[in-house]
Structures are given as structure tokens and as C-alpha cells.
C-alpha positions as MATLAB code, in Angstrom:
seq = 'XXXXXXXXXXXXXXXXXXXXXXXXXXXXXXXXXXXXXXXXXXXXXXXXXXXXXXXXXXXXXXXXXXXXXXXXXXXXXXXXXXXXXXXXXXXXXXXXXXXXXXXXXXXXXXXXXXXXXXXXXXXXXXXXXXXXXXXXXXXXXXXXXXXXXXXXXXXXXXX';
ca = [
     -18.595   34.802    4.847;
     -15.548   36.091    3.170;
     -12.404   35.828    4.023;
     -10.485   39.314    4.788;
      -7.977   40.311    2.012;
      -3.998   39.726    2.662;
      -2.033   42.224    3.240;
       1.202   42.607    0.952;
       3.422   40.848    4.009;
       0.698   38.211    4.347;
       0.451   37.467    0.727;
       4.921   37.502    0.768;
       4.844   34.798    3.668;
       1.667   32.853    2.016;
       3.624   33.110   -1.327;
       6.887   32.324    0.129;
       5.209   28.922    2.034;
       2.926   27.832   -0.324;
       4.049   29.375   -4.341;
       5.217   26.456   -5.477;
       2.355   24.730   -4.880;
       0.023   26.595   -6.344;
      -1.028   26.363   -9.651;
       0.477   27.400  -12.482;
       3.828   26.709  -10.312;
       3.215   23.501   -8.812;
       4.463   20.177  -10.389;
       1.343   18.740  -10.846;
      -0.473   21.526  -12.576;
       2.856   21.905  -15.386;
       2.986   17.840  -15.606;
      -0.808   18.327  -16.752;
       0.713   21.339  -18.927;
       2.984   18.730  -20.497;
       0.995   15.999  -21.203;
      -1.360   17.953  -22.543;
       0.912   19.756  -24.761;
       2.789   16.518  -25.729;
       0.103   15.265  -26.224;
      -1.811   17.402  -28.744;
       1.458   17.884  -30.529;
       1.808   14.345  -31.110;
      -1.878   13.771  -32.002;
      -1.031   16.322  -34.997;
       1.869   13.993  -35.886;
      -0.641   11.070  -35.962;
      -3.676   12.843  -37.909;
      -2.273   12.177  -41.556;
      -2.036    8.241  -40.672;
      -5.476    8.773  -39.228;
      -4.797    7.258  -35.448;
      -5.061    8.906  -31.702;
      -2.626    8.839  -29.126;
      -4.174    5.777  -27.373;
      -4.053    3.959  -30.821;
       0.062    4.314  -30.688;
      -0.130    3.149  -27.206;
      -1.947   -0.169  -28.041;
      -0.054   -0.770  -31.025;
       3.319   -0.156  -28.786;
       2.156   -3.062  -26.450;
       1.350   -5.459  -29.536;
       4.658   -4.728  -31.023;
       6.133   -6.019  -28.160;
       3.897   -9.080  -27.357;
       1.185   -9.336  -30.062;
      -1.791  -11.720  -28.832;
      -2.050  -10.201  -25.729;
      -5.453  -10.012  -23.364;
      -7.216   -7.264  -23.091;
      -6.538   -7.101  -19.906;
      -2.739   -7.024  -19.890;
      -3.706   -4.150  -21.883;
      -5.383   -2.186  -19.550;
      -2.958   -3.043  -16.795;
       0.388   -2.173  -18.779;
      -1.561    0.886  -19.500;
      -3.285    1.884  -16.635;
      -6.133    1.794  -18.399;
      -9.979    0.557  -17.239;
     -11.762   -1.679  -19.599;
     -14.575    0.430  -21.237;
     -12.124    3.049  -22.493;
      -9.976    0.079  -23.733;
     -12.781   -1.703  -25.757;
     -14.315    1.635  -27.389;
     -10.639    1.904  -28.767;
     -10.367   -1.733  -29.451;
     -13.426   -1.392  -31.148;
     -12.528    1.483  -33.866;
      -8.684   -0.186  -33.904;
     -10.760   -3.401  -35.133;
     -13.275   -1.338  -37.529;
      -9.617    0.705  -38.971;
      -7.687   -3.150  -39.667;
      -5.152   -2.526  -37.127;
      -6.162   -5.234  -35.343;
      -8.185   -8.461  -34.481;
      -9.671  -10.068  -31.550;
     -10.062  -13.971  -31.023;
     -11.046  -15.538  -27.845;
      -8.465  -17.341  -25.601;
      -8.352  -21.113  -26.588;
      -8.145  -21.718  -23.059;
     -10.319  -19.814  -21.429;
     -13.594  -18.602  -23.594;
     -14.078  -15.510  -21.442;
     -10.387  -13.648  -22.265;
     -10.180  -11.673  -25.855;
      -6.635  -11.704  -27.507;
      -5.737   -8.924  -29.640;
      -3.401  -10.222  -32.220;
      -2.029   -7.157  -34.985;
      -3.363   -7.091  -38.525;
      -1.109   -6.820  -41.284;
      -1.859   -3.088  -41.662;
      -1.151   -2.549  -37.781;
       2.171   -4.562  -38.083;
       3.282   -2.670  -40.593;
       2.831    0.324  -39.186;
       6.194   -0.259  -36.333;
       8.205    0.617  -39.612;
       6.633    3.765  -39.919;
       5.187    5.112  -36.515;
       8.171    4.727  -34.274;
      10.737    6.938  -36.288;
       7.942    9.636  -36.179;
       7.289    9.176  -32.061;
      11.297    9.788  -31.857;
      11.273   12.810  -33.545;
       8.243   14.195  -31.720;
      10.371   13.542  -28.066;
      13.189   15.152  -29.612;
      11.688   17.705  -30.557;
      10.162   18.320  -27.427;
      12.813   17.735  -25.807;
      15.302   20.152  -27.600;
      18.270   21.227  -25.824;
      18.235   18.402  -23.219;
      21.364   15.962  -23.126;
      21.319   12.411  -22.878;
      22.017   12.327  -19.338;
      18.894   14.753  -18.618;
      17.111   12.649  -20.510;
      17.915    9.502  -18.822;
      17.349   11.362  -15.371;
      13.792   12.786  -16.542;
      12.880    9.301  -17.395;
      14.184    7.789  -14.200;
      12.231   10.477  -12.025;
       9.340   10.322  -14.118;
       9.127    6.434  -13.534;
       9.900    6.724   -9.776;
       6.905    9.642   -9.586;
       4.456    7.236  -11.083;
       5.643    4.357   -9.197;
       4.880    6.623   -5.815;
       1.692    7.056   -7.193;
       0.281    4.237   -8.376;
];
């Protein structure tokens, strides 16, 4: 059974409740815009040193604490195991990285950084700056700062 067809003041007062939530106007549909769009633009950045997205993301934790679990991994990331060790796996197979078992506890894998994927925070980190700025053309610092701050306290609500 189909619903009858608004009128043009029916559609107005539907449009004037509800536009903004409705795709392609709602938040959630253009934060799915961006990320997708960030994201492909930055995957082109990472093609000629022949890594993904989720690569830079793993290599961003180990920069910061290399010999971490795998999962610390997926919980700084978000991310659930299986798509973390299909990753792991090709990072490992690539020489970015190795995994050991915990000396502790035989059931936890460490990731520790190869020399290749150490080297790498030299050369990936000035490109992931430039890729943001770009993106973020015409946006002051103080934007900036608030973005981040309401981007953090969106996924914080969320999560």
C-alpha cells in the first residue's frame, strides 16, 4: 500500500522538520562523505610507498609505543581482531613489522616495528600533514582545534 504523495505545503513542513536530517544534509551522511573522501585521497598519497590507510594507522600506534599487543591495537583503534590480523599479516609479509609472543603470557602477540617500518615516521608523517592541510584549506587554527575537539566529543558520545 502506498503512501499518498505530499502536497507542496506538506513536503515545506516535512522539509522544514526533518531536512537536515535527511541524507545528503544530515551530519552523519556528509561525515561518511568525509571519511570517505579523506580517505581515498590519502590512500593516493600512500600508493607510491605501497601501504593502506589502516597500515598508517598501525604504524602511528607503534611509533608511539612499539611492542604493543594486538589487542591494545584493536582497542586504541576501534578495531575487532580479524580485520587487525589480516593487516598484521600483510604488514608482517611487507617488513614493517614483527610479532613475538608475550614473555609473560604465551597467549598475547607483541608487534614490535621492523627497521623498514621505523623508518618510515621520517617519511610518512610530513606527508599525513600535508594531506590534512590540504583538506583542510582555508580553516584557521582555532577551527581546527574546535573541529578536533567536537569531533572527539562526537565519538566519545558514541562509543
Amino acid at each position: 500500500m502506498n503512501a499518498p504523495a505530499l502536497n507542496q505545503s506538506d513536503r515545506k513542513s516535512f522539509l522544514d522538520i526533518w531536512g537536515s536530517s535527511l541524507a545528503p544534509r544530515s551530519l552523519g551522511y556528509r561525515f561518511k562523505l568525509l571519511t570517505q573522501l579523506m580517505s581515498r585521497h590519502f590512500q593516493e598519497v600512500l600508493e607510491p610507498h605501497g601501504l593502506t590507510v589502516f597500515h598508517w594507522v598501525v604504524l602511528c600506534c607503534l611509533w608511539e609505543e612499539d611492542g604493543l599487543a594486538t589487542s591494545v591495537i584493536c582497542g586504541r583503534l576501534q578495531q575487532v581482531g580479524g580485520t587487525l590480523t589480516g593487516v598484521l599479516d600483510r604488514m608482517e609479509e611487507r617488513g614493517l613489522i614483527r610479532r613475538e609472543r608475550d614473555r609473560n603470557d604465551r597467549r598475547i602477540w607483541r608487534i614490535y616495528l621492523s627497521e623498514e617500518g621505523d623508518g618510515l615516521r621520517h617519511i610518512l608523517p610530513p606527508i599525513a600533514r600535508q594531506a590534512t592541510d590540504n583538506a583542510l584549506f582555508g580553516i584557521t587554527e582555532t577551527e581546527r582545534a574546535l573541529l578536533s575537539r567536537i569531533l572527539d566529543q562526537v565519538i566519545q558520545n558514541l562509543s
